[in-house]
Jmol script that loads the backbone (N, CA, C; Angstrom):
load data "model"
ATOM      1  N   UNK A   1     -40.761 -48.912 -89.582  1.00  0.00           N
ATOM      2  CA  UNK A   1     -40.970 -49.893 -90.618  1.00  0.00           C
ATOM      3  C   UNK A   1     -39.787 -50.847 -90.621  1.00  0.00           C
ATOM      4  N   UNK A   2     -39.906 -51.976 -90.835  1.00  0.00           N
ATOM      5  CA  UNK A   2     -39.133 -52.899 -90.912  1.00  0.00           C
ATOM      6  C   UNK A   2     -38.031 -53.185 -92.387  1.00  0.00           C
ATOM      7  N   UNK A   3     -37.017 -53.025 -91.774  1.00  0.00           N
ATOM      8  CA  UNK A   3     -36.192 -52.845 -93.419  1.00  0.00           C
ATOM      9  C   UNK A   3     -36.257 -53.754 -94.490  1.00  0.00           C
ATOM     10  N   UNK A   4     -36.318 -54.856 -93.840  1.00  0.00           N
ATOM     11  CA  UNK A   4     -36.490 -55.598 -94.682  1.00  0.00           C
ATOM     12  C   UNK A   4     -37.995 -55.555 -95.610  1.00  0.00           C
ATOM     13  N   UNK A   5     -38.701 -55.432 -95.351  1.00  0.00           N
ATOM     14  CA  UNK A   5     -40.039 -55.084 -95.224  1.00  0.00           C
ATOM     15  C   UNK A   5     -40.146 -53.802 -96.779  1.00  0.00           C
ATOM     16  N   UNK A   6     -39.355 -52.712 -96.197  1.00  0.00           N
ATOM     17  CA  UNK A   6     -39.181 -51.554 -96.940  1.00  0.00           C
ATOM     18  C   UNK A   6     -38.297 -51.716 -98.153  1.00  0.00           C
ATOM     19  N   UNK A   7     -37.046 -52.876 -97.895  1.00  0.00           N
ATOM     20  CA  UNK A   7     -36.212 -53.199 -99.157  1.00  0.00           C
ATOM     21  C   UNK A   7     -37.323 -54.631 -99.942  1.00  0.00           C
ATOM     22  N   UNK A   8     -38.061 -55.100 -99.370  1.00  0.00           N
ATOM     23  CA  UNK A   8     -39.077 -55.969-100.551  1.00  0.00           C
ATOM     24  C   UNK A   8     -39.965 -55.217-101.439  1.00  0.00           C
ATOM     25  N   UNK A   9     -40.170 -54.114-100.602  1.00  0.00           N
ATOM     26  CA  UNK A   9     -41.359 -53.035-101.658  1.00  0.00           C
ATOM     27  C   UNK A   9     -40.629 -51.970-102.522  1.00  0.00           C
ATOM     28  N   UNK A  10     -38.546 -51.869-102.299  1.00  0.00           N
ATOM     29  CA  UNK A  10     -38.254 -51.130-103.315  1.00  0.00           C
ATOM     30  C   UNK A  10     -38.144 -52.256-104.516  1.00  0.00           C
ATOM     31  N   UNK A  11     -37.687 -53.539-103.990  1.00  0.00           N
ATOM     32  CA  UNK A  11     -37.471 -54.759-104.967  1.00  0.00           C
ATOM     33  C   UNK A  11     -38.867 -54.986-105.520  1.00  0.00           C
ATOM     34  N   UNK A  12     -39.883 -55.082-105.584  1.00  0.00           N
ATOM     35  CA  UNK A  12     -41.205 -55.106-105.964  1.00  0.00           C
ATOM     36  C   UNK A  12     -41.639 -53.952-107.150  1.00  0.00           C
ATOM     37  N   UNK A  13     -41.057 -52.720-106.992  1.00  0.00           N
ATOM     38  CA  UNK A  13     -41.197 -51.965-107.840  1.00  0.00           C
ATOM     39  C   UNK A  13     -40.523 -51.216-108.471  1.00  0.00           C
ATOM     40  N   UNK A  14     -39.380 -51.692-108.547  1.00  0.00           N
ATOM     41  CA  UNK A  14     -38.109 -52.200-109.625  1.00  0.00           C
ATOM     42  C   UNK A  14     -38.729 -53.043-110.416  1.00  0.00           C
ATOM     43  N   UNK A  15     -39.335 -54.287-109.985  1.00  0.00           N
ATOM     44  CA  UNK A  15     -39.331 -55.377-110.865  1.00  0.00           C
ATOM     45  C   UNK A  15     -40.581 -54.751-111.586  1.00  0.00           C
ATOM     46  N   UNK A  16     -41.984 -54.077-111.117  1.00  0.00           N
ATOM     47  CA  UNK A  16     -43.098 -53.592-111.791  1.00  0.00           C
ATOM     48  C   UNK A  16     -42.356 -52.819-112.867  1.00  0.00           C
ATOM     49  N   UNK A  17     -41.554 -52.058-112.726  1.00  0.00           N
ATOM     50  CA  UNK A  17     -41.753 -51.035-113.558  1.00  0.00           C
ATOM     51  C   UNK A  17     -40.433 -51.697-114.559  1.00  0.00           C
ATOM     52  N   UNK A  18     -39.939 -52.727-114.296  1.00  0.00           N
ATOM     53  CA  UNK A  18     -38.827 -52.947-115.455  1.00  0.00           C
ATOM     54  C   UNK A  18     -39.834 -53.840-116.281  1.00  0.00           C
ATOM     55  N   UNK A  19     -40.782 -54.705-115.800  1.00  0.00           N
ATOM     56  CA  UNK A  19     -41.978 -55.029-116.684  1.00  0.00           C
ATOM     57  C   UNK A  19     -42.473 -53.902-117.662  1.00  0.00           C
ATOM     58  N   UNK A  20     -43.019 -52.937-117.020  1.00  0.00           N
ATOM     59  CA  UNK A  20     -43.764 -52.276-117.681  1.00  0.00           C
ATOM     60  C   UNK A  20     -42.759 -51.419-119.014  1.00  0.00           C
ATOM     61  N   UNK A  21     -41.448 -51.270-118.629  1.00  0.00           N
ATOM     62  CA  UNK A  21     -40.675 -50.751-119.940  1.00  0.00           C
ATOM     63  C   UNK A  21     -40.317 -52.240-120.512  1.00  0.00           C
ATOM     64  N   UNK A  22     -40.412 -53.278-120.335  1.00  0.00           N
ATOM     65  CA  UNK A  22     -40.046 -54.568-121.465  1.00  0.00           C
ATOM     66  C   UNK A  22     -41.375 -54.436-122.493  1.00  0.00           C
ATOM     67  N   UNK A  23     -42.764 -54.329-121.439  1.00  0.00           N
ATOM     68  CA  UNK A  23     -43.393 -53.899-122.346  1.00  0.00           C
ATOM     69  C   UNK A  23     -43.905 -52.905-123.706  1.00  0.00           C
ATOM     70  N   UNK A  24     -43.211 -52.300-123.278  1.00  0.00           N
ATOM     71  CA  UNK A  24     -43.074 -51.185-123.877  1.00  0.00           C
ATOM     72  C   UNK A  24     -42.294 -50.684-125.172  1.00  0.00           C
ATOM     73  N   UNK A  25     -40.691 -51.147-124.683  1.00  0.00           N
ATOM     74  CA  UNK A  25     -39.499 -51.175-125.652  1.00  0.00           C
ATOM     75  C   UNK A  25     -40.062 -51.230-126.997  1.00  0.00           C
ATOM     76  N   UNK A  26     -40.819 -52.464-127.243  1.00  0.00           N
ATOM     77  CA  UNK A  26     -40.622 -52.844-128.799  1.00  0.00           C
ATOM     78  C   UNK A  26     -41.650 -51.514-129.543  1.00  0.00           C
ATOM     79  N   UNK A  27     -42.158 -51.030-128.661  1.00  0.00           N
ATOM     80  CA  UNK A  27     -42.788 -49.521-129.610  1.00  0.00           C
ATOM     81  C   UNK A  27     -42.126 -48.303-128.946  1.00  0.00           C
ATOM     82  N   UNK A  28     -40.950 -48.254-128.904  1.00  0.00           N
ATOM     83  CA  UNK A  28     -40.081 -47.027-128.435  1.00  0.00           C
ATOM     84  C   UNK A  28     -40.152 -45.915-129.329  1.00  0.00           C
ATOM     85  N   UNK A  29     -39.685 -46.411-130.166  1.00  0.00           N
ATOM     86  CA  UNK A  29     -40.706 -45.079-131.486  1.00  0.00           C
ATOM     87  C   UNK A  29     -42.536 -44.367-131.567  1.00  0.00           C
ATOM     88  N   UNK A  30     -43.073 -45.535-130.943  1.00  0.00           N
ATOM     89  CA  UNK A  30     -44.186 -44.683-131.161  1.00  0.00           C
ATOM     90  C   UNK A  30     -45.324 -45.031-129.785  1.00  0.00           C
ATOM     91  N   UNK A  31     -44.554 -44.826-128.597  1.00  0.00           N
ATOM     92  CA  UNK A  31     -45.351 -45.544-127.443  1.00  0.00           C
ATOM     93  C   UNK A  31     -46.394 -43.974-127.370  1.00  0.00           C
ATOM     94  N   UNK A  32     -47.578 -44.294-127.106  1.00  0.00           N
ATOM     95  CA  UNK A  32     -48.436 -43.554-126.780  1.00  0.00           C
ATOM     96  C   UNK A  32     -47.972 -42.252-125.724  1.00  0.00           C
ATOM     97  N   UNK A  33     -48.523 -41.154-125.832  1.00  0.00           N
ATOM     98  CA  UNK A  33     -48.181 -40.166-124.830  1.00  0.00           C
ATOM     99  C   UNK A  33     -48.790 -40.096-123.999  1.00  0.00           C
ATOM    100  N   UNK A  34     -50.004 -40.707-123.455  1.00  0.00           N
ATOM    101  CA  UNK A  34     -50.200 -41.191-121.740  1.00  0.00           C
ATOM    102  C   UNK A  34     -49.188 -41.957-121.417  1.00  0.00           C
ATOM    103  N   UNK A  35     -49.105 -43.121-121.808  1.00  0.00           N
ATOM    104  CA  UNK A  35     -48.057 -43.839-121.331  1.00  0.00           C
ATOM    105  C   UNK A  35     -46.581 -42.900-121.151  1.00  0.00           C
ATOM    106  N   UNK A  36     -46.561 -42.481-121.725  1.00  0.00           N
ATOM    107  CA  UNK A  36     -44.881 -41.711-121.557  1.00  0.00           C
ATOM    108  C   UNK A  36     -44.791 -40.500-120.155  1.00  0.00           C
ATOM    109  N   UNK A  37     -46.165 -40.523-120.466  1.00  0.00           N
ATOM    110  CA  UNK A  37     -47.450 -39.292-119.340  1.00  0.00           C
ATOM    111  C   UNK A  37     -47.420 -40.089-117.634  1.00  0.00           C
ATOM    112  N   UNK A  38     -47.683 -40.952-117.957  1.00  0.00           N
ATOM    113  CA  UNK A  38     -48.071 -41.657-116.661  1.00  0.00           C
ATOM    114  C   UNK A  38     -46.538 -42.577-116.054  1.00  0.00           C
ATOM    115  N   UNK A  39     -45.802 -42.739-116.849  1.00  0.00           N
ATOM    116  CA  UNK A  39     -44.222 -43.580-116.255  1.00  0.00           C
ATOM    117  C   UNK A  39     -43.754 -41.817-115.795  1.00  0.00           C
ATOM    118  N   UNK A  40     -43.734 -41.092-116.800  1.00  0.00           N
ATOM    119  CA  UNK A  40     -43.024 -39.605-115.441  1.00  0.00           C
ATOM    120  C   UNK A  40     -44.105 -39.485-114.787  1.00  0.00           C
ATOM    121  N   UNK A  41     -44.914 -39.921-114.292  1.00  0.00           N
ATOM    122  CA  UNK A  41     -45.311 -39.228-113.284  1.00  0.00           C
ATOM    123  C   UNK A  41     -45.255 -40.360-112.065  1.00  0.00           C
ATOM    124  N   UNK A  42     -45.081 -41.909-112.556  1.00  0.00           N
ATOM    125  CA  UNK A  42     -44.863 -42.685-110.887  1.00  0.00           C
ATOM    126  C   UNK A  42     -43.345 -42.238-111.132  1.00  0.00           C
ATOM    127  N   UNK A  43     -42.515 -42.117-112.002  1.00  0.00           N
ATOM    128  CA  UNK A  43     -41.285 -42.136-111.351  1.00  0.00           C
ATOM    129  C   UNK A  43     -40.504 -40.347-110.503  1.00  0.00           C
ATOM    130  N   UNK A  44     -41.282 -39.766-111.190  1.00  0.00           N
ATOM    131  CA  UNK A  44     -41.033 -38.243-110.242  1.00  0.00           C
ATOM    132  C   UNK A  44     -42.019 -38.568-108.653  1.00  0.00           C
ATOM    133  N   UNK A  45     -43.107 -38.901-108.710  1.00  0.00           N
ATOM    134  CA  UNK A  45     -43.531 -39.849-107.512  1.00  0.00           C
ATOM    135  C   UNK A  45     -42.728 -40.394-106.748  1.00  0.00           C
ATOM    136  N   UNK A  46     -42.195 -41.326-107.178  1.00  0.00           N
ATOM    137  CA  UNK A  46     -40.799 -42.169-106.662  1.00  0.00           C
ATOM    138  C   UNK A  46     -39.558 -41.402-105.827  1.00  0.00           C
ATOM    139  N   UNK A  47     -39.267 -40.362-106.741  1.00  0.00           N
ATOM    140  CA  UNK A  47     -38.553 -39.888-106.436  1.00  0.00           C
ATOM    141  C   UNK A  47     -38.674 -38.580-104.882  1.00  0.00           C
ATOM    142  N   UNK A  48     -39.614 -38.034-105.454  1.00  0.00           N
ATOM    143  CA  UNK A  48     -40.261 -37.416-104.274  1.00  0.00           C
ATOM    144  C   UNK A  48     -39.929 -38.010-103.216  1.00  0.00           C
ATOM    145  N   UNK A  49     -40.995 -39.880-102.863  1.00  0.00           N
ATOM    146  CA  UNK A  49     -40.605 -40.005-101.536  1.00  0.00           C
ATOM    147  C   UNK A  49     -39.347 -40.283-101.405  1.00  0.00           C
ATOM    148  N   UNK A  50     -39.005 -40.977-102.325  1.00  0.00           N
ATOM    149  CA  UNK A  50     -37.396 -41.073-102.358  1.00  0.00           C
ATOM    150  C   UNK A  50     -36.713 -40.482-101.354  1.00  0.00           C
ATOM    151  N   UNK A  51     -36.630 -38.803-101.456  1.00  0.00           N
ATOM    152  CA  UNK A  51     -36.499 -37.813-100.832  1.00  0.00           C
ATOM    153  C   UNK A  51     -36.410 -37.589 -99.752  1.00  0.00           C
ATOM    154  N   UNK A  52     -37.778 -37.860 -99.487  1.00  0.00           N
ATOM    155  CA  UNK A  52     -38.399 -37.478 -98.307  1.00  0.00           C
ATOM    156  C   UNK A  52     -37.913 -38.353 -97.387  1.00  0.00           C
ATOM    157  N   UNK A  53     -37.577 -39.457 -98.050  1.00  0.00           N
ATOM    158  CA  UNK A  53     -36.969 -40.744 -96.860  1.00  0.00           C
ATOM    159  C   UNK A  53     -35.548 -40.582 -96.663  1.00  0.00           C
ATOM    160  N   UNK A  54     -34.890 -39.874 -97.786  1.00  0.00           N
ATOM    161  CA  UNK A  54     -33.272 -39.544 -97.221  1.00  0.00           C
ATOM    162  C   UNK A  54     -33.342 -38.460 -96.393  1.00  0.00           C
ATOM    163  N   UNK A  55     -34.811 -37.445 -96.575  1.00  0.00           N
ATOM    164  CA  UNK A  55     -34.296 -36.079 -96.008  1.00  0.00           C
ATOM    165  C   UNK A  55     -33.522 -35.464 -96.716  1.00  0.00           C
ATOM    166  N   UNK A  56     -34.095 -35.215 -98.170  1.00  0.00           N
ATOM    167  CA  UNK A  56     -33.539 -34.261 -99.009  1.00  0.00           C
ATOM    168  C   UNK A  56     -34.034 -32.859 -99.223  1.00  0.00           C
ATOM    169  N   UNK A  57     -34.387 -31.965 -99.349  1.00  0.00           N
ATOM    170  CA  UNK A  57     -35.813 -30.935 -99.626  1.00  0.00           C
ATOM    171  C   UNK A  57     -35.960 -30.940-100.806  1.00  0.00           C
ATOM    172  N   UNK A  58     -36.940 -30.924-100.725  1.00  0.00           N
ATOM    173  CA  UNK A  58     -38.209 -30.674-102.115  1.00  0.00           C
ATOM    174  C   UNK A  58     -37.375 -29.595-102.846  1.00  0.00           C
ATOM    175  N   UNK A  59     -37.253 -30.798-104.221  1.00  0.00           N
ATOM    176  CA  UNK A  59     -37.022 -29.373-105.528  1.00  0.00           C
ATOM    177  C   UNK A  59     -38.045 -29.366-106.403  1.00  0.00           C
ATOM    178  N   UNK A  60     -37.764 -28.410-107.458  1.00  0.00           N
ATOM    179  CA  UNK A  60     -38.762 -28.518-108.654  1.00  0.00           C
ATOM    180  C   UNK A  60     -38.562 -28.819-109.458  1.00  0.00           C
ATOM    181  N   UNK A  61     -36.859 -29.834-109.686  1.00  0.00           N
ATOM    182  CA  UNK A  61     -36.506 -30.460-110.918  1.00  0.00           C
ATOM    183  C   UNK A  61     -37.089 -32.026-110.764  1.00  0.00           C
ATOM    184  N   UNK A  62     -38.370 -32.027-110.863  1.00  0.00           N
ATOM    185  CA  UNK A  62     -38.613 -33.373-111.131  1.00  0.00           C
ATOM    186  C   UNK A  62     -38.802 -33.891-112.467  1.00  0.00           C
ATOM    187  N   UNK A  63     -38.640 -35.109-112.500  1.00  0.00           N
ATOM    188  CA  UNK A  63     -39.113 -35.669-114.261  1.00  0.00           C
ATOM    189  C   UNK A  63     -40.507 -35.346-114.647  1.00  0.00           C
ATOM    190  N   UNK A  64     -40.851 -34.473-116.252  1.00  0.00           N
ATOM    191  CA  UNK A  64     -41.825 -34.348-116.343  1.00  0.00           C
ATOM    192  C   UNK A  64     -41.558 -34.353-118.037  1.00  0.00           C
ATOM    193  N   UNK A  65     -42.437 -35.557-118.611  1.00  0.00           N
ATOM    194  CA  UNK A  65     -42.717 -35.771-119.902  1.00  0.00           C
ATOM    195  C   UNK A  65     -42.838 -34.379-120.891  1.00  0.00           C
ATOM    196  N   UNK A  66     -41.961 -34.299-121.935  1.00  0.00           N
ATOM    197  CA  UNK A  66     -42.686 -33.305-122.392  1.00  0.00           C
ATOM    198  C   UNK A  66     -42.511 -33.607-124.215  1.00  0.00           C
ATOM    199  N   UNK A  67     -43.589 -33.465-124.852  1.00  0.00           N
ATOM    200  CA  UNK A  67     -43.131 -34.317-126.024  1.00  0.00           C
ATOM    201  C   UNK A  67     -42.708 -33.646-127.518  1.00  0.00           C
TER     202      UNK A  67
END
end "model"
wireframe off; spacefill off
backbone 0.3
color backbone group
């Protein structure tokens, strides 16, 4: 894969997901629990391949919502 290529799609979803918490912020007190449900789960996602691309091994401390 082309790095550059691979550093536009980490910059791409940085910028998605700092959207999606601007959206969010102003109901920080009472944001729905899918939503709180579904951001841990792309960002333990994330992290996973994350991982997998440094060549880390798989743990089981990933982020997981719990309310």
């Amino acid at each position: 894969m082309n790095p550059n290529y691979a550093e536009s799609l980490f910059e791409y979803d940085f910028w998605a997901n700092s959207r999606v918490f601007e959206a969010i912020e102003p109901f920080c007190e009472n944001v729905p629990h899918e939503i709180l449900e579904l951001m841990s789960h792309i960002l333990g996602a994330k992290q996973v391949w994350y991982n997998r691309i440094q060549n880390i091994p798989a743990g089981k401390d990933l982020l997981k919502f719990k309310p």
